[in-house]
N, C-alpha and C positions, 0 to 999 in steps of 0.2 A: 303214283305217290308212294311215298316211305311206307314200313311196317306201323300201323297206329297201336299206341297204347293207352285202351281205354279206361284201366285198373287208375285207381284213388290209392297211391303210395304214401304223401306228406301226410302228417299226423294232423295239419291245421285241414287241410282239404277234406279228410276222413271227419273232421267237428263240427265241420261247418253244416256235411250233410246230415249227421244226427240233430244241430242243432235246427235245420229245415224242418225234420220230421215233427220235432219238438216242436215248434211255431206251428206245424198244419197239425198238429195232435191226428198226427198219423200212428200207423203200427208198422213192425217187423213180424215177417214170419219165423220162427226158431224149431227148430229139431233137436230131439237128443233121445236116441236110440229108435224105437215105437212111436213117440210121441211126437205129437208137433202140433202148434197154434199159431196164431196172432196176437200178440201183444202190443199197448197201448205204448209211446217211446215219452216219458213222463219228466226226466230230466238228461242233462250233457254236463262229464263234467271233466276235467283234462285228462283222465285214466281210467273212465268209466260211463258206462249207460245205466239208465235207471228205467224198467220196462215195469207195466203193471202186471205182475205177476201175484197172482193172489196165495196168502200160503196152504190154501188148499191143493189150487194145483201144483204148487211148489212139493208139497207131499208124495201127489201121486205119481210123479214124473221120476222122485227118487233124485231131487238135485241135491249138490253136495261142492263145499266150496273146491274149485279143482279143475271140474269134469268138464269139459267141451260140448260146448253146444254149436248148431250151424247156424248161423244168419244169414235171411235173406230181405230186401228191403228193393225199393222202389225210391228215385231220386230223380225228380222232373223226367219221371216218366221211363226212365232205362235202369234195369234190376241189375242189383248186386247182389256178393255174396263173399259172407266172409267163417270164421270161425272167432269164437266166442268162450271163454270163460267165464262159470261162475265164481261169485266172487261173495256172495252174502246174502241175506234179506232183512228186512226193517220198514220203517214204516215212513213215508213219505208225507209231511202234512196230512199226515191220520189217514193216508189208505196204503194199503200193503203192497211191496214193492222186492223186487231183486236186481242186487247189482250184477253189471256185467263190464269185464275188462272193454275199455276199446282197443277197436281192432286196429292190427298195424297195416293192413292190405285189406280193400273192398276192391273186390275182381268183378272187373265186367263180365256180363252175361250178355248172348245177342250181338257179340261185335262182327256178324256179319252186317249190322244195319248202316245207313247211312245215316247218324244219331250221332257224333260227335259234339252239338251243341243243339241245347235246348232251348229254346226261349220262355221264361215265366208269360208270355201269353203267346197264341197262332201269330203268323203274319199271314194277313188273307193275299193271296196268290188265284187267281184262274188260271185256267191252262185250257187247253183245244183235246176234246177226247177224239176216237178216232172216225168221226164223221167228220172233223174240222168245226165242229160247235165249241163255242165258250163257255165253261162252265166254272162256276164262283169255289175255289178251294180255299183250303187252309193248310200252311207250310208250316209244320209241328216238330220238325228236327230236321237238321243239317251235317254236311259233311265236307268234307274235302273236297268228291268226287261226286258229289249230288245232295239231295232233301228225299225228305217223306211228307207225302201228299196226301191227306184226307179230301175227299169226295164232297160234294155236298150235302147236306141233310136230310135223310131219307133213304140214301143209295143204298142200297139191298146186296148187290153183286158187284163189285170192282171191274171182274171180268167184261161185264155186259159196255162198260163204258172204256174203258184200255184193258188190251188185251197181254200178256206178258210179252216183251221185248219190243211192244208197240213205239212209236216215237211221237212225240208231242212238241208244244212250247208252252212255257209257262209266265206270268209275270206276277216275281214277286214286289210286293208292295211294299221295299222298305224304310218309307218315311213318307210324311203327306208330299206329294207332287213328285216325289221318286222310284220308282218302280228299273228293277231289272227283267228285262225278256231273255230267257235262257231255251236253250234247244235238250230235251233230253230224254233221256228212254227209260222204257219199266224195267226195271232191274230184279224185282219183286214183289210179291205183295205179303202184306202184314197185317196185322189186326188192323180193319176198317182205314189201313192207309196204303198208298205203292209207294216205293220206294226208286225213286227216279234219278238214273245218275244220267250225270252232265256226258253231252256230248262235244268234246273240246274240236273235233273236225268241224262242227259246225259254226259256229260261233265263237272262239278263241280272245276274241277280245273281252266279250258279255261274260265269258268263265273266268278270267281274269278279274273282272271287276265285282264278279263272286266271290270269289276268293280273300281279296282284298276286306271286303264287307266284313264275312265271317271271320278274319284275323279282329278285325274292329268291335265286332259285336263279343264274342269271347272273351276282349281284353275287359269290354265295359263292364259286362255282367260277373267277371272275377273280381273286378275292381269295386262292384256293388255289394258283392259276398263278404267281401273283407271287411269294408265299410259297416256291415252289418253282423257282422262278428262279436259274440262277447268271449273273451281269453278267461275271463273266470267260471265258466258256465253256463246253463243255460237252464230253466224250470217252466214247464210247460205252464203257460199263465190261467191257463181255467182249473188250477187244481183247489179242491175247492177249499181248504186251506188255505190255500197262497193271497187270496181275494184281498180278505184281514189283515196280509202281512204287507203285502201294496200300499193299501190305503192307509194302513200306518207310515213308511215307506216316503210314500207323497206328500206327509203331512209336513217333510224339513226338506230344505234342498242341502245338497252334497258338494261339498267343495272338492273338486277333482285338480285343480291346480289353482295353489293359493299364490297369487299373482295378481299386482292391476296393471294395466285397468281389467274392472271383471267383467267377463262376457257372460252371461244369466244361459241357460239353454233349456226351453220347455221341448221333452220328446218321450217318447216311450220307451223303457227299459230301457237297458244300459250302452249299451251298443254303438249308436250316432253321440253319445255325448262322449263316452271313448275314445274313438277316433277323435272326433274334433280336439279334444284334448292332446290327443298323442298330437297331430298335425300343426297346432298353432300354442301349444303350452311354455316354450320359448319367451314368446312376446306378451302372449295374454294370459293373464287367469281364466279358469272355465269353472263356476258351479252349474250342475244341474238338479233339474227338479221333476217326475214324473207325476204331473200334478191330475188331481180328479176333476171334477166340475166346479167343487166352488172359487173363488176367489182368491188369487196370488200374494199377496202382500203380508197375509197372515202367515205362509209357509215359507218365508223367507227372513224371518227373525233372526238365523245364522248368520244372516248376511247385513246386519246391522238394520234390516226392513224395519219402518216404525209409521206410524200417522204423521211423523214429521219429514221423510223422506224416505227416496228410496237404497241408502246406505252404498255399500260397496258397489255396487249394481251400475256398470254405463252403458251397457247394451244387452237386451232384448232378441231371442235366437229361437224362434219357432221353428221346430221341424214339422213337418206335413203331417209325420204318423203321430198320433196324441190317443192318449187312451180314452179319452173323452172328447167330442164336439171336432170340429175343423180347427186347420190354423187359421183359415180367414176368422171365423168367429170369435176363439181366443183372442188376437191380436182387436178385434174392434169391440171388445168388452173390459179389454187393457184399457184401450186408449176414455173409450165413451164412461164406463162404469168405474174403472180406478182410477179417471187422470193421469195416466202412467208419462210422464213428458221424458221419458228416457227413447233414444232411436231404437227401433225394432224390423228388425230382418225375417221375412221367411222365407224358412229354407227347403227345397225340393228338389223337383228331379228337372230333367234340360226339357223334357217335350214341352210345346205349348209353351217355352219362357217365357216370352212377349206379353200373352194373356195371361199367365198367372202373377207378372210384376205387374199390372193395371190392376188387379182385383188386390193384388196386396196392398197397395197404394191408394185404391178407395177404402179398405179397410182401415187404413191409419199406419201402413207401414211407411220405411223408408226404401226400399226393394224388395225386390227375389231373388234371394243369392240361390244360385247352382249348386247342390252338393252330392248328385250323384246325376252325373260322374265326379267324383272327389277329383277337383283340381285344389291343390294347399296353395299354388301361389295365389290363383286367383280371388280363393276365400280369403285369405290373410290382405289382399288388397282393398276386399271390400270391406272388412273390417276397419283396415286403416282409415281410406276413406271416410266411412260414415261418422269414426270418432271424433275427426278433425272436424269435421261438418258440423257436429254441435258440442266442442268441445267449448 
């Protein structure tokens, strides 16, 4: 295979993984001179990072706007590292904070691994260790030219079970009733995993249809990144300020494109109602609403909401992630507790679709529209669709 390049050069790709950290209210390690720590990554913002640096230690570190610092970070699981200017300090929703430029380059670290793609969760994989026993693993990174293998629970020694250059097969499970059987050997071992690259003598077709997979899965999970992207920034949502300015926040919904007919969208933060906006703002209006637990019709007064109807509003767009309660719940306290008679969609991810349009469907919806993987034409069809249906 080609020379890989595992470095984070686009400036979106480099926000997207501060904005990760910011969502797991993770930390960066930083250096600068003697000194070095962990700090909390508290906000994202197009030309900068916001770490919890408190100005004590700001003092004794001797920072000063200018000076470089190193950054090093953790991003599903494969470290980078970049360099860093300081840039100021202030106060973040009342806790003490310093800014730092974003970086133009986050250089892989480790690119001897077979780690080119991560999955947000394992795909359980067994494999034959070297007695020809089956043993239950977990496939935690990908490559071109192999994966990395976690052991099972328990496993003390690597060695005891494959030995390095040992050969094996493995089947990875990826999708219910779909599984690949791949032929392949220890390449290395790593923290609590081996690193097992494919052996294309053996099986050439099965590493083919690896390959193929991993072009698909990459495409999906970038395609899920974006989708999940916010282009304004990004503020770590437990700060404990921030709470107060949410719930204020939630109390109106946002007209994002004033257009009818208007499509309503309950979801978290900013992000999914963005996209949707960018995607379908064409043909539909989109306001959205980050609503808390109580009751919808009061926060929608913008939108012409009243005890006598439901105003601008002709479709109803729950996305899965809500900061409060489920979307089934939401959706069957629309329909049962507000009389809501306007069509209502929820929206989620492709696994399981079958069974999540059934449960949205006993809830009181009208489907489960797909939207990650973002297809635009598909969602703009089921829009159509369901307007005509109770237009």
């Amino acid at each position: 295979m080609g020379a890989r390049n595992l470095n984070k050069e686009h400036s979106e790709a480099i926000r997207m993984v501060f904005q990760r950290l910011c969502e797991g209210e993770a930390a960066v390690q930083l250096a600068f001179g003697t000194f070095q720590g962990e700090f909390k990554v508290l906000a994202e913002a197009p030309d900068r990072v916001v770490v919890g640096i408190s100005d004590v230690e700001r003092g004794q570190w001797g920072l000063k706007p200018g000076v470089h610092l190193t950054l090093r970070l953790v991003d599903r699981g494969l470290p980078y590292e970049a360099v860093v200017d300081f840039q100021g300090h202030g106060r973040l929703h009342g806790l003490e904070a310093c800014h730092l430029t974003m970086p133009r380059l986050l250089r892989a670290l480790d690119t001897h691994r077979l780690a080119d793609y991560v999955p947000d969760r394992p795909i359980p994989c067994p494999f034959s260790d070297q007695r020809s026993d089956v043993k239950d693993g977990l496939a935690m990174a990908f490559g071109e030219d192999g994966l990395e293998l976690a052991p099972p629970e328990g496993t003390r020694i690597l060695g005891d079970m494959l030995r390095l250059h040992a050969t094996s097969t493995v089947e990875l499970r990826i999708a219910q009733g779909d599984s690949l059987v791949l032929p392949v050997q220890v390449a290395y071992f790593g923290e609590k995993v081996w690193g097992m690259h494919l052996d294309d003598s053996r099986d050439k077709v099965a590493v083919g249809r690896y390959r193929q997979w991993l072009l698909e899965a990459r495409r999906q999970q970038d395609q899920h990144d974006r989708s999940r992207f916010s282009p304004g920034g990004l503020e770590s949502a437990k700060l404990p300020g921030r709470q107060d300015a949410l719930r204020s926040a939630a109390s109106m919904a946002r007209i994002l494109v004033d257009r009818d007919p208007l499509v309503l969208v309950l979801a978290e933060g900013e992000a999914f109602p963005a996209r949707l906006a960018e995607a379908i703002g064409r043909k539909f209006g989109v306001a959205a609403i980050d609503l808390g637990p109580g009751p919808l019709k009061p926060a929608l007064r913008v939108l012409g909401v009243d005890d006598q109807g439901w105003g601008r509003v002709r479709l109803v767009l729950i996305h899965h992630l809500l900061r409060t309660g489920s979307a089934m719940e939401r959706c069957r306290r629309l329909v049962q507790e507000e009389a809501c008679p306007l069509p209502i969609l929820v929206a989620g991810t492709e696994d399981e679709a079958e069974l999540k349009r059934n449960r949205a469907m006993a809830a009181g919806a009208v489907d489960h529209l797909v939207v990650d993987p973002f297809r635009v034409l598909a969602v703009l069809r089921t829009l159509d669709e369901t307007l005509k249906l109770f237009s």
